[in-house]
N, C-alpha and C positions, 0 to 999 in steps of 0.2 A: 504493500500500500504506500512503500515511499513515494513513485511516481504517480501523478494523478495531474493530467490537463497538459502535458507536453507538445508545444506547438514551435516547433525546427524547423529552420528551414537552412540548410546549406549549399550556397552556389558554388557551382565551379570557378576555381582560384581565391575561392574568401574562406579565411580565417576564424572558425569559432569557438572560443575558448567558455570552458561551463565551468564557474568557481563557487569552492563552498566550502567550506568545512570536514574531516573525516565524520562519515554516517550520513553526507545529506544527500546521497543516489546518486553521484557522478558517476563514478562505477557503475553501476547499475542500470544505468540510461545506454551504456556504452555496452553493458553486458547485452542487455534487453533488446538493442539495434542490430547486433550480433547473432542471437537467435538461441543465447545461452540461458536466457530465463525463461523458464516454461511458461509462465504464469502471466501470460501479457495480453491485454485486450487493447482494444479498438486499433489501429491502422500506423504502420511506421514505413511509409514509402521512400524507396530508392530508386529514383527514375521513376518510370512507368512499373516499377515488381513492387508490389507489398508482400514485407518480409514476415508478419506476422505468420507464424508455422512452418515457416522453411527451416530446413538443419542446416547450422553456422556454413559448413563446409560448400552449401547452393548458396548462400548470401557470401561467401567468399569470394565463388565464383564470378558472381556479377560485379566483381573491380572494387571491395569494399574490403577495407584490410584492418584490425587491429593491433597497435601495439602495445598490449597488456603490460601494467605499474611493475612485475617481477620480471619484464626484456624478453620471459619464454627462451633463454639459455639454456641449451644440454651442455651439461657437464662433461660429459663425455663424446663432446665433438669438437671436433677443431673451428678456428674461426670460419674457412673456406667452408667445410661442412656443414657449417649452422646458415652459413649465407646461403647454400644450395637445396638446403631443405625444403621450402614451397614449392607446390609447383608452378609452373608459370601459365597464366592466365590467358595473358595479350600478349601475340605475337611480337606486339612494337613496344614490350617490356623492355628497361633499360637493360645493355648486355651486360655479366661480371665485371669486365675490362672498365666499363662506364662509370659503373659503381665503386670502386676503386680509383677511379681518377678521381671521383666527387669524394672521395672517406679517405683519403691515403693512407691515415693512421691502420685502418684496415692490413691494407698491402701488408705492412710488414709486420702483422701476425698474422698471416694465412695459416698457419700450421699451428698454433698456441691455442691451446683449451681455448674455449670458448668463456670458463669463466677467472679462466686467468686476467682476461680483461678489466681495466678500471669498475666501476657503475658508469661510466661517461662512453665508456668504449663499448660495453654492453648494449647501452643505449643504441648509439650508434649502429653496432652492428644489427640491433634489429629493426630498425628503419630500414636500413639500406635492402635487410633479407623480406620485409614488405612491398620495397619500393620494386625489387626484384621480378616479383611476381606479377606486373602489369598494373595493379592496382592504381587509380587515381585519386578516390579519397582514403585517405587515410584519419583513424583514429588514435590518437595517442593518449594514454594514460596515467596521468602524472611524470612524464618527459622529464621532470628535471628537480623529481624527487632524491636527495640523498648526494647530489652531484655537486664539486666542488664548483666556484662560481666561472673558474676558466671552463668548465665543460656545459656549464648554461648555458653561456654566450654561443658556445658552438653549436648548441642544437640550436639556438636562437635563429643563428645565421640558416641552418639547414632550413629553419621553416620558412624563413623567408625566401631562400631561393627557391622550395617547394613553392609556394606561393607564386616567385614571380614566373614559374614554368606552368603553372594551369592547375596545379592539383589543391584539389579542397582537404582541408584540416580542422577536423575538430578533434579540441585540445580539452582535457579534464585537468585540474590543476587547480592547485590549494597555493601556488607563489602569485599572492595579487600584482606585487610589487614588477616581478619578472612579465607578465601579461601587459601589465603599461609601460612598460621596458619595449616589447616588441612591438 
């Protein structure tokens, strides 16, 4: 019953960030558009598909990505492997090489745990393994929880150039400060 009367709307290439407090459905709104809460009534449109009763994995499909507050890290994979994990969606998905140009830091851990990485580097890397898959909106999930302030700035930067390439973002986020920052 946390959500009740949710009215979103997000365009292509705009920015929307939903702030509050831990407990007041940020999560949960992001969960619920995803197709992970069972318990969801009246209508959550993407495009022309209402998502209401599709399984996450059909709402994935249709170019809608999230990236979950814990980065969704294996342990037990290397950087390159956790980047190659999804599969790809849209033919005109960005290729590894691309993604790499755009994350450098990346490059040179391709071979290093996956959570050998910072929290900033984790971040990173799971952006990039969303942006991978073809996906054009994207959802992030507290992006810049737990991150030192040099690794803010740099998802800062990442959204914006998401931004000024076309892709919608909605951002969940309890940094008010950082939100009128970007």
């Amino acid at each position: 019953h946390i959500l009740q009367g949710i009215d979103l709307t997000l365009k292509q290439g705009q920015v929307i960030a939903i702030l509050g407090r831990n407990g007041a459905g940020k999560s949960t709104l992001i969960k619920s558009i995803m197709g992970l809460v069972k318990k969801t009534s009246g209508s959550i449109r993407f495009g022309e598909w209402n998502l209401i009763a599709r399984p996450p994995e059909q709402i994935a499909r249709l170019g809608l990505a999230w990236v979950p507050e814990d980065r969704g890290i294996f342990a037990s994979l290397t950087v390159a492997e956790n980047l190659r994990l999804p599969p790809i969606i849209d033919p005109d998905a960005p290729q590894e090489s691309e993604l790499l140009t755009l994350f450098p830091i990346l490059q040179d851990r391709l071979n290093s745990p996956g959570t050998r990485l910072s929290g900033g580097e984790q971040q990173i890397l799971a952006i990039a393994r969303m942006l991978r898959t073809g996906a054009r909106t994207l959802m992030l999930d507290e992006p810049t929880e737990g991150l030192a302030p040099i690794m803010v700035a740099q998802i800062g930067s990442i959204i914006a150039h998401l931004k000024r390439r076309g892709y919608s973002l909605l951002l969940v986020e309890q940094n008010l400060q950082w939100i009128r920052s970007e």
